[in-house]
C-alpha positions in Angstrom: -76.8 -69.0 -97.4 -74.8 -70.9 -99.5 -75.5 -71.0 -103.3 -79.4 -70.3 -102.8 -80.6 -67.3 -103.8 -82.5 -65.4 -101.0 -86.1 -65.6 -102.6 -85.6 -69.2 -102.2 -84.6 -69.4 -98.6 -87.4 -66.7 -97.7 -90.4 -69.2 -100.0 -88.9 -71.8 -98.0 -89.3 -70.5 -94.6 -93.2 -68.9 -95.3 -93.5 -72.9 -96.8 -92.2 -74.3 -93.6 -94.2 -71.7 -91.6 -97.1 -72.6 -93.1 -96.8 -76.4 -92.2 -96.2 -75.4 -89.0 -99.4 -73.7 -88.6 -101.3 -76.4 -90.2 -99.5 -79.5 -87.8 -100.1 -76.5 -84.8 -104.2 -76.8 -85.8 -104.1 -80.1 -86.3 -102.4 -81.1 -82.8 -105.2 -78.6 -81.4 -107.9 -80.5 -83.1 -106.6 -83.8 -81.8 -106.4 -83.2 -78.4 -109.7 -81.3 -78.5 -111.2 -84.6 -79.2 -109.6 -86.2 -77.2 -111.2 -84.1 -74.3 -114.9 -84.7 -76.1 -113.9 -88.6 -76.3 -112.9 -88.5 -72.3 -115.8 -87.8 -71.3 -118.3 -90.8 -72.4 -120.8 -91.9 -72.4 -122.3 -88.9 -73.7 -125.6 -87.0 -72.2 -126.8 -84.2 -73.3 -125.4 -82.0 -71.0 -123.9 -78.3 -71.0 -120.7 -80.1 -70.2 -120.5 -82.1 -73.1 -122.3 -79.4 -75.5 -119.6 -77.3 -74.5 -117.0 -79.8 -75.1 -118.5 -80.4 -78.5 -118.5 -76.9 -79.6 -115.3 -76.4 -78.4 -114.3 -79.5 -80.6 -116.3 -77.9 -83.8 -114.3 -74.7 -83.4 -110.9 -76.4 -83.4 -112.2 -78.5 -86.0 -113.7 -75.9 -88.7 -110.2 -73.8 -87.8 -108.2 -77.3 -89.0 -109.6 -77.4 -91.9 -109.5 -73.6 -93.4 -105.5 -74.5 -92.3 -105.0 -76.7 -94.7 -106.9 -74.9 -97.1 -105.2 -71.7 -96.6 -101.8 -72.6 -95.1 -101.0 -75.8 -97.6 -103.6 -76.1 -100.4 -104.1 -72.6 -101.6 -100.4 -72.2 -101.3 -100.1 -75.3 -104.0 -103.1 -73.5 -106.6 -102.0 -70.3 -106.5 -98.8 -71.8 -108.0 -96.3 -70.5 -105.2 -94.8 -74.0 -105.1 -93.1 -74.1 -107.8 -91.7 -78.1 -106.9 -93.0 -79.9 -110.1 -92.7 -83.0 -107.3 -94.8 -81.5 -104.7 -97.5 -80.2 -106.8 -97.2 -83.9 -108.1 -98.2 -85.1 -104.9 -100.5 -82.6 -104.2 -102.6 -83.2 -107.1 -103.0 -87.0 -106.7 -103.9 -86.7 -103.1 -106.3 -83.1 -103.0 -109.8 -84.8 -104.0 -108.9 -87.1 -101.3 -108.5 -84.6 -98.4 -111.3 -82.6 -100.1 -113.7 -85.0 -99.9 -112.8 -85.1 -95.6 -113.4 -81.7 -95.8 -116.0 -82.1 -97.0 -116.9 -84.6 -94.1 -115.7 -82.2 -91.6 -117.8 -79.7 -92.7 -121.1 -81.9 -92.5 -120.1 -82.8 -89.1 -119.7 -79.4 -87.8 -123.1 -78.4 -89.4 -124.9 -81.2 -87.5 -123.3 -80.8 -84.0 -121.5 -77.5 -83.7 -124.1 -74.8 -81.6 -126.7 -77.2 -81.5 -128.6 -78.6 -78.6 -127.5 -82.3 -78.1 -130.8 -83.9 -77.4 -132.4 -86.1 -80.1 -128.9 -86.6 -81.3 -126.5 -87.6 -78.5 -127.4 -91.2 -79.5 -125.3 -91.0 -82.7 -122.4 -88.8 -81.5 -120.3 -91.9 -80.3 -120.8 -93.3 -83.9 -120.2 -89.6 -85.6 -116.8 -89.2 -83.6 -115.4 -92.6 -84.5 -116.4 -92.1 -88.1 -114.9 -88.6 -87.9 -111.6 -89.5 -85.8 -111.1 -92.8 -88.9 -111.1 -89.8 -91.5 -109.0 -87.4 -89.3 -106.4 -90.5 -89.3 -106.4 -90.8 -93.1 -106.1 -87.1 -93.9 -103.5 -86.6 -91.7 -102.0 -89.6 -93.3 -102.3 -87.7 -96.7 -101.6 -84.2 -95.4 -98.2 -85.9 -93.8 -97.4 -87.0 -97.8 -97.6 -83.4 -99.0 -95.8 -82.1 -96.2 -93.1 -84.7 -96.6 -92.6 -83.6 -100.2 -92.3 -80.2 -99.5 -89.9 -80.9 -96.8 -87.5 -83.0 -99.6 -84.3 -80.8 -100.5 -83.2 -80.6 -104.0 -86.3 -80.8 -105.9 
């Protein structure tokens, strides 16, 4: 243990178990879509209504991830890394704004019969997949800070 005191090590390993959660949600999400995606050109189908809800599911669990595992970790001040909470800051109205995204998503499509709107589903999930790829992109930068040593 070194020179760190033991609350430090233990606030690090809940911090690093938290991330782990979050990249274990994320991965889930990802390949969840990836199923949906594999099976185009959409029809509305059990098949792909089931694939879809399946996706929602994953995709409403991501998201309270990050909220509880990362974000709500950074307000309730238990990061105490003036360099993380930095980056965290600067880059939250960005992720809550795809969250925001996600959510409207999963309200159209999650539980809901496909027809009259399998037309725009191909156009909803590339939309959605280009904001997955820039909040993971910002997530990644948060979790990169709080993975830094000595700050």
């Amino acid at each position: 243990m070194g020179d760190q005191p033991a609350g430090g090590v233990d606030r690090r390993a809940r911090a690093r178990e938290k991330l782990e959660t979050l990249v274990n949600a994320r991965k889930e999400t990802l390949a969840r879509l990836a199923e949906l995606a594999s099976i185009r050109p959409f029809v509305a189908e059990p098949q792909t209504e089931e694939a879809l809800q399946d996706f929602c599911e994953s995709l409403v669990d991501y998201a309270a991830s990050a909220h509880f595992q990362l974000y709500r970790y950074i307000a309730e001040n238990k990061e105490r890394r003036r360099a993380v909470r930095a980056v965290a800051e600067r880059i939250y109205p960005k992720i809550a704004q795809t969250t925001d995204a996600i959510l409207e998503f999963n309200d159209r499509y999650d539980v809901a019969r496909l027809e009259g709107r399998v037309e725009s589903l191909s156009e909803d999930l590339s939309r959605l997949g280009e904001l997955l790829a820039d909040r993971i992109q910002l997530e990644d930068q948060i979790i990169a800070a709080m993975l830094e040593r000595g700050r």
